[in-house]
C-alpha angles and dihedrals in degrees: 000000000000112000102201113197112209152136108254092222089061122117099201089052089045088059082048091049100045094043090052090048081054101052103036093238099148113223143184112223114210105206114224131199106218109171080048081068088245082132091063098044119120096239081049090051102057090066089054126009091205091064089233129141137255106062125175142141084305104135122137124226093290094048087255107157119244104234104175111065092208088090108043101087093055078051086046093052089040095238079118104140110274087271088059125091115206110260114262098029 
């Protein structure tokens, strides 16, 4: 199961959230404080080294981190590039 990690007031995890409702794809969402600085902790930091939110199972082929959410629906309906995996996989 995805666990997306986000900041409910924000627009761009709102698009994820809604996207994955529509689809059915169940999720866990991992709530994070980010004006509470849990977005620049080390452990945070791991799942994206930007420190941006939000953060799910989106990795491409080398394990690189996605760190710019425009591209992670096309990863969640599996359309990614060929380099890309399916969120959640």
């Amino acid at each position: 199961m995805l666990k997306l990690y986000d900041y409910l007031p924000s627009q761009n995890g709102f698009k994820i959230r809604l996207l994955l409702q529509h689809l059915g794809q169940p999720y866990q969402h991992v709530p994070v404080a980010i004006f509470q600085g849990e977005s620049r902790t080390p452990e945070f930091l791991q799942k994206n080294p930007v420190g941006a939110i939000p953060v799910g199972a989106f990795r491409l082929q080398n394990n690189t981190a996605l760190t710019d959410i425009s591209p992670a629906p096309f990863h969640i309906v599996g359309a990614g590039p060929s380099g890309g995996d399916r969120a959640g996989e």
